[in-house]
Steps between C-alpha positions, in 0.01 A plus 500: 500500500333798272673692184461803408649747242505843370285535106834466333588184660832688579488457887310202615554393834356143727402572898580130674318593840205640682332817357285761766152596376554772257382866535417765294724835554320806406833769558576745260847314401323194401223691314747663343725209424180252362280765376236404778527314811722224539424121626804315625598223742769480823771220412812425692820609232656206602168317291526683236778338189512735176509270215555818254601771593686717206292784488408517857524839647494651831361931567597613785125596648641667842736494774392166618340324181564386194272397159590201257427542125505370169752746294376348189062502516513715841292227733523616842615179688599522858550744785749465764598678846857523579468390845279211429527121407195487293440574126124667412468312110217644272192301522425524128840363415441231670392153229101370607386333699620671802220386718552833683291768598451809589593569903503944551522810329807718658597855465155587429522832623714607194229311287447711100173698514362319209413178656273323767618192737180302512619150659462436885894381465651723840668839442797654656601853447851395471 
C-alpha cells in the first residue's frame, strides 16, 4: 500500500494495488496546471480509496478528461479519462519511498520552449 496527500492534508488518498512506471507529460494542460511538467503514475480507480476527501475538486480539462484538486492549497492530484478504468495520481503527492522511477516522457511535442529533456528515458510525441 502507498499514501499520499495534497499540502493541506485535505485530500489524502491510499492505492492498494499495482502501479505502471510513471511518465512525465510535457502538454500544455499539465504545464499549465503544475507550472512545469508533470510526473504521475497509471493506477487502476478501483486501487485507489480516498481517506479525505473534503476539499477535493474535479476541472473539467476537456471533452474526455477530467483534473482532481485540492480547493483548499490548489495541489494538482489526479487526472482521469472518462472512458477509462485507470486513475493518473501525481507523483509528488505520493509519501517516499516509492521505489519508482522514471519510465517516458509523453506529449513532448507540446514541450515549453524554456527547457531541455536530457535523459535517454524514450519519447513519444503523444
Amino acid at each position: 500500500m502507498r499514501k499520499g496527500s495534497c499540502n493541506c492534508g485535505g485530500v489524502a488518498f491510499e492505492i492498494n494495488g499495482p502501479i505502471q512506471p510513471p511518465s512525465v507529460c510535457h502538454c500544455g494542460q499539465c504545464r499549465k496546471q503544475s507550472g512545469h511538467v508533470w510526473a504521475s503514475a497509471v493506477v487502476q480507480q478501483a486501487d485507489l480509496s480516498l481517506a479525505a476527501q473534503d476539499s477535493l475538486r474535479w476541472y473539467r480539462a476537456s471533452d474526455s478528461a477530467r483534473r482532481g484538486f485540492c480547493g483548499t492549497c490548489g495541489a494538482f492530484l489526479f487526472w482521469q479519462h472518462d472512458d477509462e478504468d485507470t486513475i493518473s495520481v501525481a507523483m509528488g503527492a505520493l509519501e517516499a519511498p516509492t521505489g519508482l522511477h522514471l519510465a517516458r516522457h509523453i506529449f513532448v511535442a507540446d514541450k515549453g520552449d524554456y527547457y531541455d529533456i536530457t535523459d535517454d528515458l524514450p519519447q513519444s510525441a503523444q
